[in-house]
PyMOL Python script that loads the backbone (N, CA, C, O; Angstrom):
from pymol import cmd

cmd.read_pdbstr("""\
ATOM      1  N   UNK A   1     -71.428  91.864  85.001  1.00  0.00           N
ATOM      2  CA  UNK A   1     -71.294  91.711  83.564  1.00  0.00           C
ATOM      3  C   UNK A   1     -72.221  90.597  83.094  1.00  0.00           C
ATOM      4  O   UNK A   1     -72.153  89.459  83.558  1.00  0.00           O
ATOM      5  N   UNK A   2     -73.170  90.999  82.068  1.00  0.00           N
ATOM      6  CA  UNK A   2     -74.038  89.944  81.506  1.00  0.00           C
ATOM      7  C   UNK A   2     -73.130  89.195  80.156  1.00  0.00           C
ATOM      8  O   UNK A   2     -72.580  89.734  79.195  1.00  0.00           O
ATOM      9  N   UNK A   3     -73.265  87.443  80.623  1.00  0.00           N
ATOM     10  CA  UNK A   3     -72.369  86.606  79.526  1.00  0.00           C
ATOM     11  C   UNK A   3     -73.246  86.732  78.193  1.00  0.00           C
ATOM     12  O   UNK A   3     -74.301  86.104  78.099  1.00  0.00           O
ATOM     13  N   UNK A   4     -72.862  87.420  77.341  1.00  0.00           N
ATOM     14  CA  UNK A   4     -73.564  86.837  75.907  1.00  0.00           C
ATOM     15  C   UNK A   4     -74.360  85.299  75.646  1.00  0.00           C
ATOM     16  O   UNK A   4     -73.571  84.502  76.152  1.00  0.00           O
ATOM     17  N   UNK A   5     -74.934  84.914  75.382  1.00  0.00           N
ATOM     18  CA  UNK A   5     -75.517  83.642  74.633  1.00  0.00           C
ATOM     19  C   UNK A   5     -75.010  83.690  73.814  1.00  0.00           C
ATOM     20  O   UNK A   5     -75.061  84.480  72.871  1.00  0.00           O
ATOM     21  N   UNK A   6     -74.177  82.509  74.092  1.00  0.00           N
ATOM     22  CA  UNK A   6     -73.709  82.177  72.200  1.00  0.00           C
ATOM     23  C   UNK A   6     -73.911  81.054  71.467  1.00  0.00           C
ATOM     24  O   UNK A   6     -73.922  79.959  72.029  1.00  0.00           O
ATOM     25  N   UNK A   7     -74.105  81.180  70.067  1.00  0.00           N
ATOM     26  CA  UNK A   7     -74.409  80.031  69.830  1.00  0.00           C
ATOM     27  C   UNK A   7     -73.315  79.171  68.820  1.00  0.00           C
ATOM     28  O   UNK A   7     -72.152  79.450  68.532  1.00  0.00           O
ATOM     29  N   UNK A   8     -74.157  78.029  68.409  1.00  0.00           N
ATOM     30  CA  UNK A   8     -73.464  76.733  67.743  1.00  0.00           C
ATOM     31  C   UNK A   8     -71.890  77.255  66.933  1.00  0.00           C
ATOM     32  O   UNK A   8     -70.752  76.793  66.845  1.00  0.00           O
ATOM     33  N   UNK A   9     -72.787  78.753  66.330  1.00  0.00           N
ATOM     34  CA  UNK A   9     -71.531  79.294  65.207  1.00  0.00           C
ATOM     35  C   UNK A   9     -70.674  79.613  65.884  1.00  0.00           C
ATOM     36  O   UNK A   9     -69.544  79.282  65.526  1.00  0.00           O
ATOM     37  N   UNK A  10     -70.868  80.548  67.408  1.00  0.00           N
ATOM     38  CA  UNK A  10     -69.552  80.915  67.961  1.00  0.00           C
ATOM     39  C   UNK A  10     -68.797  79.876  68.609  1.00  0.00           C
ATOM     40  O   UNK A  10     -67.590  80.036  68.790  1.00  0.00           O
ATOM     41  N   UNK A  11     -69.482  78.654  69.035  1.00  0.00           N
ATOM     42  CA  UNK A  11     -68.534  77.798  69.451  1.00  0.00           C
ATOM     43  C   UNK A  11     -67.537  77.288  67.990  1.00  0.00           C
ATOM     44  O   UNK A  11     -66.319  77.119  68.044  1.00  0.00           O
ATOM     45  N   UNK A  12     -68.211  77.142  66.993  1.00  0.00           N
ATOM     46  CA  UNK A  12     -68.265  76.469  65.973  1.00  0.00           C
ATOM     47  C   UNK A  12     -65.967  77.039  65.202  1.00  0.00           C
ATOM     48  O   UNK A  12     -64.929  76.616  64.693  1.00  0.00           O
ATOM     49  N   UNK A  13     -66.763  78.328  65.822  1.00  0.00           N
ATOM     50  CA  UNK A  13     -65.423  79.513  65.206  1.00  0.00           C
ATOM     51  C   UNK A  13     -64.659  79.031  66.116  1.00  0.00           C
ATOM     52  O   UNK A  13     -63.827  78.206  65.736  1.00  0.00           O
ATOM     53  N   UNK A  14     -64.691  79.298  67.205  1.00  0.00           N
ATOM     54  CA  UNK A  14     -63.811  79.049  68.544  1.00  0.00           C
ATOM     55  C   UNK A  14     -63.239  77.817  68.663  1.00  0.00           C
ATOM     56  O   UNK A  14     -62.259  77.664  69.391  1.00  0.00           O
ATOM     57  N   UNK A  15     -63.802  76.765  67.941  1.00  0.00           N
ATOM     58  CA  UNK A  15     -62.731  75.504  68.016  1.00  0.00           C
ATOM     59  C   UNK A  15     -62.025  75.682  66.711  1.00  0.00           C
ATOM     60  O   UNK A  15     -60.822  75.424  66.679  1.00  0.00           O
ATOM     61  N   UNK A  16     -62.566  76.048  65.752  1.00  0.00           N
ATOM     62  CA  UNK A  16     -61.558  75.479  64.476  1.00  0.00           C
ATOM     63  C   UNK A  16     -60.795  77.103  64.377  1.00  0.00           C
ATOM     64  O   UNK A  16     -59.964  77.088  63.469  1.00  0.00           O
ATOM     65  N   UNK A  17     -60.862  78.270  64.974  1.00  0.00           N
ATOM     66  CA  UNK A  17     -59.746  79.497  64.836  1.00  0.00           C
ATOM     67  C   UNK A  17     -59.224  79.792  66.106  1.00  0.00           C
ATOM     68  O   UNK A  17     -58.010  79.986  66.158  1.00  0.00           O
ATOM     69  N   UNK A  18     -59.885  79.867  67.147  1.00  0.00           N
ATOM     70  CA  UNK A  18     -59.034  80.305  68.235  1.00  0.00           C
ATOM     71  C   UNK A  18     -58.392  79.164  69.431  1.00  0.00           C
ATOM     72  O   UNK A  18     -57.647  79.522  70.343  1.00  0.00           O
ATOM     73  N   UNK A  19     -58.823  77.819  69.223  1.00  0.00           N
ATOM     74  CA  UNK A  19     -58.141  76.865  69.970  1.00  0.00           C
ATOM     75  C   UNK A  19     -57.021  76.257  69.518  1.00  0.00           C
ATOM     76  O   UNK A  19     -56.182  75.784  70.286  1.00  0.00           O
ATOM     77  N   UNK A  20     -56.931  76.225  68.293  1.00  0.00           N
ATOM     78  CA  UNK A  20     -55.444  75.941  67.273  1.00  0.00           C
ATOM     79  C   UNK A  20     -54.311  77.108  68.119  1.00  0.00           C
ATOM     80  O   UNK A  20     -53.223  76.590  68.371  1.00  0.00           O
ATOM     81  N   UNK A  21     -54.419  78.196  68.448  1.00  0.00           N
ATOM     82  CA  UNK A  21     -54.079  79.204  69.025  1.00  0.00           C
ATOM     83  C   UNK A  21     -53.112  79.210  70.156  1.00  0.00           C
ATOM     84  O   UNK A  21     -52.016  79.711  70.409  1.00  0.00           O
ATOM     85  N   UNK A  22     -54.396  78.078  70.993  1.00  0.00           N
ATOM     86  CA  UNK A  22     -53.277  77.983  72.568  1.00  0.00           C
ATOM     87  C   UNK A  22     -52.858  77.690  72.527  1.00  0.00           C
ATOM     88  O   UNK A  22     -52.513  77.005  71.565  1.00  0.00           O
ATOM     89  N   UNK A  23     -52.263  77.855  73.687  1.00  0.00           N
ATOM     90  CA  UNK A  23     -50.532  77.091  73.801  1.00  0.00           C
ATOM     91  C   UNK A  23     -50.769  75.315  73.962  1.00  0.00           C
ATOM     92  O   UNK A  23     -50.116  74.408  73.447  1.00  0.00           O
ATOM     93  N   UNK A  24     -51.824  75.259  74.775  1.00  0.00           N
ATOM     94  CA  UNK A  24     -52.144  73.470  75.216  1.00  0.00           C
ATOM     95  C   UNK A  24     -53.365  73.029  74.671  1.00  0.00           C
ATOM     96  O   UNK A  24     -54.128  73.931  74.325  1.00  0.00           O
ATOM     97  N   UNK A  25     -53.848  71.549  74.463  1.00  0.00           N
ATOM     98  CA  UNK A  25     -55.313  71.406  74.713  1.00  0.00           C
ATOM     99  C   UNK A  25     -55.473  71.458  76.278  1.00  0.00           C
ATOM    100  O   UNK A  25     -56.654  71.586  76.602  1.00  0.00           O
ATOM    101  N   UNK A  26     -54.709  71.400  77.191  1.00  0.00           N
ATOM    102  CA  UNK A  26     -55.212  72.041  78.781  1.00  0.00           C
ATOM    103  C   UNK A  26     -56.024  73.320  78.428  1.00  0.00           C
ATOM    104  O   UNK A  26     -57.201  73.482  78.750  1.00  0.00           O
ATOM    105  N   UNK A  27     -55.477  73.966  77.924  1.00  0.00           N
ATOM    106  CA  UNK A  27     -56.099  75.661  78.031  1.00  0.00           C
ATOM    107  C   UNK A  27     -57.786  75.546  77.121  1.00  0.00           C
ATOM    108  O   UNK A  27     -58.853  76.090  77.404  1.00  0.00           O
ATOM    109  N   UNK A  28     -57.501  74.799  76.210  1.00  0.00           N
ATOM    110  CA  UNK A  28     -59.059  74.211  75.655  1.00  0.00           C
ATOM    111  C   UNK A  28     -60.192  73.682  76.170  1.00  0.00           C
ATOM    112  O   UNK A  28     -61.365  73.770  75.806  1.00  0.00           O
ATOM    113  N   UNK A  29     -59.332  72.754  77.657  1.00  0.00           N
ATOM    114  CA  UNK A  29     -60.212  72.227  78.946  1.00  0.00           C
ATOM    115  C   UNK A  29     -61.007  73.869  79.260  1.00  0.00           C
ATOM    116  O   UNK A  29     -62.200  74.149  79.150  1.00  0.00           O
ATOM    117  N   UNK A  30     -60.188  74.502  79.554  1.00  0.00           N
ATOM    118  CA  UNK A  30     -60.628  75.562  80.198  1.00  0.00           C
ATOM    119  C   UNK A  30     -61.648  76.540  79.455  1.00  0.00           C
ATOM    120  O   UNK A  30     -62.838  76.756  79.684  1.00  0.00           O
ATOM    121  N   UNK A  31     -61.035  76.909  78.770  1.00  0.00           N
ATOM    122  CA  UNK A  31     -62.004  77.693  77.319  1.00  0.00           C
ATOM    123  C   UNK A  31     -63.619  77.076  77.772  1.00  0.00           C
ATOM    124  O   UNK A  31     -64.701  77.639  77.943  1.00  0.00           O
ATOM    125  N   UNK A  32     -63.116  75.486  77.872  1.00  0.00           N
ATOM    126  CA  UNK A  32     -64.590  75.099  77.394  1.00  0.00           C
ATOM    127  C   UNK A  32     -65.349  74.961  78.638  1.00  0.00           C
ATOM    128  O   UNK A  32     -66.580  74.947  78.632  1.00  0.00           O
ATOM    129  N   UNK A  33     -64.399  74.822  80.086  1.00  0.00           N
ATOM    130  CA  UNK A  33     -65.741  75.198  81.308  1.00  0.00           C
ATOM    131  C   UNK A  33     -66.235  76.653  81.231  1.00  0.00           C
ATOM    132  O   UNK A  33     -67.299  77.079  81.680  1.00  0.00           O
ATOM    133  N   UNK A  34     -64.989  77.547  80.392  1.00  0.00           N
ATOM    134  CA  UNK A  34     -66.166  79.112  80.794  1.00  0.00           C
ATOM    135  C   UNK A  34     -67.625  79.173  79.321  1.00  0.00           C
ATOM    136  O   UNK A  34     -68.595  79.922  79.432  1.00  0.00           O
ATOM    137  N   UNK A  35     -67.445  78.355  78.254  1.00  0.00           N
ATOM    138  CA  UNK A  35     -67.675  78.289  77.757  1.00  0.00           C
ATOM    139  C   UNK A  35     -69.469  77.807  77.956  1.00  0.00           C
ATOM    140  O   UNK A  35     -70.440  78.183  77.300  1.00  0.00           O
ATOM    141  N   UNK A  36     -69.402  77.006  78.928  1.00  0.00           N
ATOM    142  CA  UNK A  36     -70.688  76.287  79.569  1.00  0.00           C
ATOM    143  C   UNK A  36     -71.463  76.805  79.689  1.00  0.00           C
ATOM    144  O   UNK A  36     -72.585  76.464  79.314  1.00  0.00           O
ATOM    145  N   UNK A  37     -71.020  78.437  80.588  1.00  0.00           N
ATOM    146  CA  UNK A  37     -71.979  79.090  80.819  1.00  0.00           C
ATOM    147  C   UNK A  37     -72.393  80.163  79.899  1.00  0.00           C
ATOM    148  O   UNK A  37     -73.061  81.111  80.312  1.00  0.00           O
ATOM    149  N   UNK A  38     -71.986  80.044  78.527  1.00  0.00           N
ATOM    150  CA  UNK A  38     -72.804  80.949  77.877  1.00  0.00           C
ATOM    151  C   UNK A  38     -73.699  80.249  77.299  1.00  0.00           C
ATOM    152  O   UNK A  38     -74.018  80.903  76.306  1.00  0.00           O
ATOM    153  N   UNK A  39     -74.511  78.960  77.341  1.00  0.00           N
ATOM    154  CA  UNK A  39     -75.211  78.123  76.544  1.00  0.00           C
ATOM    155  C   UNK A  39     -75.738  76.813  77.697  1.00  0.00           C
ATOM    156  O   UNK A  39     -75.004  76.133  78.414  1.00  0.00           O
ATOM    157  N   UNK A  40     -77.067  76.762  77.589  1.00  0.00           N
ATOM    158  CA  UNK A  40     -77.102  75.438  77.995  1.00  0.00           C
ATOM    159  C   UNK A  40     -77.114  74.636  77.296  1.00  0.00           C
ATOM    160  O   UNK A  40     -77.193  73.546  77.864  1.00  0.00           O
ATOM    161  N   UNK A  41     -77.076  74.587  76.314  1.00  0.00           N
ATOM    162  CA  UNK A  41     -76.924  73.457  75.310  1.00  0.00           C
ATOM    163  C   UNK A  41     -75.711  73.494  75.093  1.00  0.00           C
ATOM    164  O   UNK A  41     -75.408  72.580  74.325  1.00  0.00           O
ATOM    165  N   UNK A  42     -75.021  73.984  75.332  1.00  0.00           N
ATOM    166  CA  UNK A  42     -73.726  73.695  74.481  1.00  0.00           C
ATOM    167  C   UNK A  42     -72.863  72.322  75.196  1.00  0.00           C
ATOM    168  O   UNK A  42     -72.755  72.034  76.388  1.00  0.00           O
ATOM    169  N   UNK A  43     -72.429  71.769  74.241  1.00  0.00           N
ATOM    170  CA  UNK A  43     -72.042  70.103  74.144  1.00  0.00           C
ATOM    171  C   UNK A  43     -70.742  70.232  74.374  1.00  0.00           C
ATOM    172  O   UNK A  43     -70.031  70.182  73.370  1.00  0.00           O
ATOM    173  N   UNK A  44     -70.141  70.405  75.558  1.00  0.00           N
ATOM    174  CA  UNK A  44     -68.471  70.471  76.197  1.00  0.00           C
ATOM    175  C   UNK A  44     -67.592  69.207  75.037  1.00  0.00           C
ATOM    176  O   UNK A  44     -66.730  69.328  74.166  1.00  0.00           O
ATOM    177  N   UNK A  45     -68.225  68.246  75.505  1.00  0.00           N
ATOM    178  CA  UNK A  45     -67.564  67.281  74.923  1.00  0.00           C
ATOM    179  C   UNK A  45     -67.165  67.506  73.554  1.00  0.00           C
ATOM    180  O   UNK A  45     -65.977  67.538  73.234  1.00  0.00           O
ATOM    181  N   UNK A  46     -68.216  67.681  72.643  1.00  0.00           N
ATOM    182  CA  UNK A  46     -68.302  67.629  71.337  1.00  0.00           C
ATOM    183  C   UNK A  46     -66.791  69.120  70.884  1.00  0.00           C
ATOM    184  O   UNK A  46     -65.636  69.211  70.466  1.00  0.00           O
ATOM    185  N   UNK A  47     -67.835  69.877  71.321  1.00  0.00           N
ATOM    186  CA  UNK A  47     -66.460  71.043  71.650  1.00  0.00           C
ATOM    187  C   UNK A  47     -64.943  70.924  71.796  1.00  0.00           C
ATOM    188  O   UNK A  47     -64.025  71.438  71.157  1.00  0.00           O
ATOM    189  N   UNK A  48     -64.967  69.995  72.946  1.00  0.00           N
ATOM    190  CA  UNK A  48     -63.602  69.840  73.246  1.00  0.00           C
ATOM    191  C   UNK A  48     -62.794  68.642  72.276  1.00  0.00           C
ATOM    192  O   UNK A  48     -61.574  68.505  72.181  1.00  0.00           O
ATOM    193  N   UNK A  49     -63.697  67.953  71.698  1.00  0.00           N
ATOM    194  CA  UNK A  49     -62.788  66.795  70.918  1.00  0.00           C
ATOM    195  C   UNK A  49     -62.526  68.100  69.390  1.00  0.00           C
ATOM    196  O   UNK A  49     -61.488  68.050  68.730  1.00  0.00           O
ATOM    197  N   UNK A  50     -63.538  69.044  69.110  1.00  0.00           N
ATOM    198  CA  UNK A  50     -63.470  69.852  67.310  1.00  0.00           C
ATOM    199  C   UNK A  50     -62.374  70.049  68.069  1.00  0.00           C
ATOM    200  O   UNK A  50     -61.387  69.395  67.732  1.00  0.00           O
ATOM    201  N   UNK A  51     -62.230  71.022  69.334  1.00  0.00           N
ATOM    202  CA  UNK A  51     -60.776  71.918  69.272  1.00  0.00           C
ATOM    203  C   UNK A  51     -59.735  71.593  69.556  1.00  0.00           C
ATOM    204  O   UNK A  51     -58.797  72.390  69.566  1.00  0.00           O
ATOM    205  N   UNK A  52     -59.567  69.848  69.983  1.00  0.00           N
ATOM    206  CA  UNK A  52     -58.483  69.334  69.984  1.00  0.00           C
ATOM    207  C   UNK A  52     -57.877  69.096  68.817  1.00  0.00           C
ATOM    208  O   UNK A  52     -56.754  69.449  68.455  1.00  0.00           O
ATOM    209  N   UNK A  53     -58.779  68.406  68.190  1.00  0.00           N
ATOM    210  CA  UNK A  53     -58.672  67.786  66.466  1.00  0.00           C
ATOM    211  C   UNK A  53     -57.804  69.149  66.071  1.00  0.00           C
ATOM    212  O   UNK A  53     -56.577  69.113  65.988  1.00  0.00           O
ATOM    213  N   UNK A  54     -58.605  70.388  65.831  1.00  0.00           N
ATOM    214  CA  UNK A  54     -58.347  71.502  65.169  1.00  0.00           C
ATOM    215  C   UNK A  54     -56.544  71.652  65.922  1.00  0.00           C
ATOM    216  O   UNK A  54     -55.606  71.323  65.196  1.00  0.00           O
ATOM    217  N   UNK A  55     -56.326  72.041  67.030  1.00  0.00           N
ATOM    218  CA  UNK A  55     -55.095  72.041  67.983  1.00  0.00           C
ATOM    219  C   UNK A  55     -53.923  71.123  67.401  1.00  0.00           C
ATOM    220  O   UNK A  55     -52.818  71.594  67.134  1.00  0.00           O
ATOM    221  N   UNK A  56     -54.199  69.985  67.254  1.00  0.00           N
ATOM    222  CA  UNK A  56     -53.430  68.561  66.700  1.00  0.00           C
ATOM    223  C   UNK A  56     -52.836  69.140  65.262  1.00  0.00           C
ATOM    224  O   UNK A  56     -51.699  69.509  64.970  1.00  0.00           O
ATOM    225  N   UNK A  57     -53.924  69.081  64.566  1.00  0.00           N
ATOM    226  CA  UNK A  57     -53.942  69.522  63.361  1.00  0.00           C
ATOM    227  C   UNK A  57     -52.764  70.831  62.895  1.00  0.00           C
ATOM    228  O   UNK A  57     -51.871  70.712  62.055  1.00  0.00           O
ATOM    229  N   UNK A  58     -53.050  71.929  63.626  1.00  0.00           N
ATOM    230  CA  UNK A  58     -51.909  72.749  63.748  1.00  0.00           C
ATOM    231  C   UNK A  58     -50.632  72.657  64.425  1.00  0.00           C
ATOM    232  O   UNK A  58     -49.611  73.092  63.893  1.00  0.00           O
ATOM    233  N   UNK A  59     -50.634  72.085  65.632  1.00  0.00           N
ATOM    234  CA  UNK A  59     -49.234  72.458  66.114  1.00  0.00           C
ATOM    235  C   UNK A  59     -48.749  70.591  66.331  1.00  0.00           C
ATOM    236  O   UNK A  59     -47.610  70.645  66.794  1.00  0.00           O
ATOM    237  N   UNK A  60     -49.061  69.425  66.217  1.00  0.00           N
ATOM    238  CA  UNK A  60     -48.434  68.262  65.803  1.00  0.00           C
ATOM    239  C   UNK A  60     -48.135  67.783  64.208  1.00  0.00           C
ATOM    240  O   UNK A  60     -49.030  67.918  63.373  1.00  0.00           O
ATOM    241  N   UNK A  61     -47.262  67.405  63.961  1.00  0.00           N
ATOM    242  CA  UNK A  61     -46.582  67.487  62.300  1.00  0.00           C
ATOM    243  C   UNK A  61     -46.145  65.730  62.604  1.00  0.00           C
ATOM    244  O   UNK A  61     -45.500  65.124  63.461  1.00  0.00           O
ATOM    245  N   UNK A  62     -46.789  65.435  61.563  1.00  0.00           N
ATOM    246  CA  UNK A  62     -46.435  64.005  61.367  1.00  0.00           C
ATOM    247  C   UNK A  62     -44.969  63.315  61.708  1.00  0.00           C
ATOM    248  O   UNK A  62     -44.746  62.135  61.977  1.00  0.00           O
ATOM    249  N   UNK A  63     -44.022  64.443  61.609  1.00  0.00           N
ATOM    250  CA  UNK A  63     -42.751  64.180  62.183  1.00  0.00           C
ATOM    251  C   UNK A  63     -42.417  63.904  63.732  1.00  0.00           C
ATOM    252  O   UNK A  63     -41.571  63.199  64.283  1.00  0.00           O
ATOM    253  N   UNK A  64     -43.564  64.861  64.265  1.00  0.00           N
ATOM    254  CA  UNK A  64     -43.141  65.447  65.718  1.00  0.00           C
ATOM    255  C   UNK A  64     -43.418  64.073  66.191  1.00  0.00           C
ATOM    256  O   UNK A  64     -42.703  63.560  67.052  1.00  0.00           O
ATOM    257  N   UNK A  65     -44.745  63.259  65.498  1.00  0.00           N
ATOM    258  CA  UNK A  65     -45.633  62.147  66.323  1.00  0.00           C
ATOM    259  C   UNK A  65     -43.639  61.112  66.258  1.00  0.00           C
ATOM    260  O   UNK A  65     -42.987  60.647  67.193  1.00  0.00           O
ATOM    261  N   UNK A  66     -43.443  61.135  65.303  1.00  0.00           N
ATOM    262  CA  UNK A  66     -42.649  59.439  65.122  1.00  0.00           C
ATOM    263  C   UNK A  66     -41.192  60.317  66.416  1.00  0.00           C
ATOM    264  O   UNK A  66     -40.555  59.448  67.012  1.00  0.00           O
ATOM    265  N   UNK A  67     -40.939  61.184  66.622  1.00  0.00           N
ATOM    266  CA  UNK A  67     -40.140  61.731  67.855  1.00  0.00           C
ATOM    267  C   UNK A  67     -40.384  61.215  68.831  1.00  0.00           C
ATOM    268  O   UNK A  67     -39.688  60.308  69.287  1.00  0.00           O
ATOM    269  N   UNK A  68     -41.602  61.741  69.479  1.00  0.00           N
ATOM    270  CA  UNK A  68     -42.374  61.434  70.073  1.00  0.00           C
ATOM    271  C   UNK A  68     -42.319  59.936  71.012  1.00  0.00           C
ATOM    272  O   UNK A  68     -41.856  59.539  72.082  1.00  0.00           O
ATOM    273  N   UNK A  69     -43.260  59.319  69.633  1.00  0.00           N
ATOM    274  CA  UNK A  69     -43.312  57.658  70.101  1.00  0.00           C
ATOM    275  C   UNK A  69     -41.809  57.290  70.245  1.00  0.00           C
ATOM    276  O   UNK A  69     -41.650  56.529  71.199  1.00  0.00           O
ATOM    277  N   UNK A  70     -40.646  57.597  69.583  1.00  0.00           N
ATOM    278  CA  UNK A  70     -39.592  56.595  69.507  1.00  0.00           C
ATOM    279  C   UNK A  70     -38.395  57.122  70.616  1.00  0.00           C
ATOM    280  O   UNK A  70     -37.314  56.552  70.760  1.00  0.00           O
ATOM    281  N   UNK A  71     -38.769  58.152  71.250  1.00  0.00           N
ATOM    282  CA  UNK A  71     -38.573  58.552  72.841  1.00  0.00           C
ATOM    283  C   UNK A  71     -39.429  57.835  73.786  1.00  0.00           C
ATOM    284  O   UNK A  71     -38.920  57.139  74.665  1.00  0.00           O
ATOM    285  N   UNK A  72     -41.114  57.998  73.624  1.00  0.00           N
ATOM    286  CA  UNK A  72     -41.549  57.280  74.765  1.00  0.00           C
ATOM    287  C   UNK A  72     -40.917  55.591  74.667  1.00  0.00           C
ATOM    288  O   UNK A  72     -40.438  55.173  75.720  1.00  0.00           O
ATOM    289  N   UNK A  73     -40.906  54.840  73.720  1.00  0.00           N
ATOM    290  CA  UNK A  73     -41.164  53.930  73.470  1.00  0.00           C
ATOM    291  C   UNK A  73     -39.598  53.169  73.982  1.00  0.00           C
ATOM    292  O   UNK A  73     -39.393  51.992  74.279  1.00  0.00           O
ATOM    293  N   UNK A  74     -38.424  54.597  73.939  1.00  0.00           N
ATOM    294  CA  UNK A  74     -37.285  53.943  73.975  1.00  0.00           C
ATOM    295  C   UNK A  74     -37.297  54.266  75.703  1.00  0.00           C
ATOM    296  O   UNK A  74     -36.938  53.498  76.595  1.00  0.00           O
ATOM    297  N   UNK A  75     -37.622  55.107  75.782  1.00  0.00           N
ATOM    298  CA  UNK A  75     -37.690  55.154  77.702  1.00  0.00           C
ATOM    299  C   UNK A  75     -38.192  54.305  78.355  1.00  0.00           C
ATOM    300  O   UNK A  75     -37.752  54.253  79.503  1.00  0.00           O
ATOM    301  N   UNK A  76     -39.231  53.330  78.013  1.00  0.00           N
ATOM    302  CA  UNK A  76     -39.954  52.168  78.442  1.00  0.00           C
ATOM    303  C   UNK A  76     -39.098  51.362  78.842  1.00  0.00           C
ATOM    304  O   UNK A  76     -38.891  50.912  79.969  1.00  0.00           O
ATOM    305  N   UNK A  77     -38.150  51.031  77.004  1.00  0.00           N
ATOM    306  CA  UNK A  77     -37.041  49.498  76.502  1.00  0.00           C
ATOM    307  C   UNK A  77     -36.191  49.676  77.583  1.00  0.00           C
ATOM    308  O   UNK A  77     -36.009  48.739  78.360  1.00  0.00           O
ATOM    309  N   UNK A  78     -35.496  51.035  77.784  1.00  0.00           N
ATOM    310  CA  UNK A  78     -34.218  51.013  78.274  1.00  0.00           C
ATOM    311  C   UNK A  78     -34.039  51.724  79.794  1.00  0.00           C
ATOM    312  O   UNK A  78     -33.098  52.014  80.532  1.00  0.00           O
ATOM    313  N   UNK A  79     -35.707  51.846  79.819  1.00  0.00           N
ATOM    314  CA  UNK A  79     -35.645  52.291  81.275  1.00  0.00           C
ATOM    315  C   UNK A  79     -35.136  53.894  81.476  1.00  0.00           C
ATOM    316  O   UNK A  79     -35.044  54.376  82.605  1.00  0.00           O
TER     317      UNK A  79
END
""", "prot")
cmd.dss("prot")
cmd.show_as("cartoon", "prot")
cmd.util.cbc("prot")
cmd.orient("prot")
């Protein structure tokens, strides 16, 4: 099977519509090593921070964060 070349736009789509999507930013790690090989230029990094941002953005809610911290933060205090 020959990988398409893709470019800036399809990464471009792929972080801000289909990485909001997964279930993890783990699975975004991944996306973005098969991702490597359709481009030598293509910028993993840069990639992987749009489709986290984009990921965050959808499935963390300003509520979830203060949960969150005031569990980790109380598991620390109280052991």
């Amino acid at each position: 099977m020959t990988i398409p070349k893709f470019t800036r736009q399809h990464f471009v789509l792929l972080a801000d519509t289909i990485a909001p999507m997964m279930f993890s930013p783990t699975d975004i790690e991944r996306m973005a090593d098969i991702l490597a090989h359709t481009n030598d230029r293509f910028d993993r990094e840069k990639f992987v921070r749009r489709a986290t941002e984009a990921w965050e953005e959808k499935n963390i809610q300003p509520e979830d964060m203060e949960d969150t911290y005031e569990y980790y933060f109380n598991d620390i205090i109280h052991g």
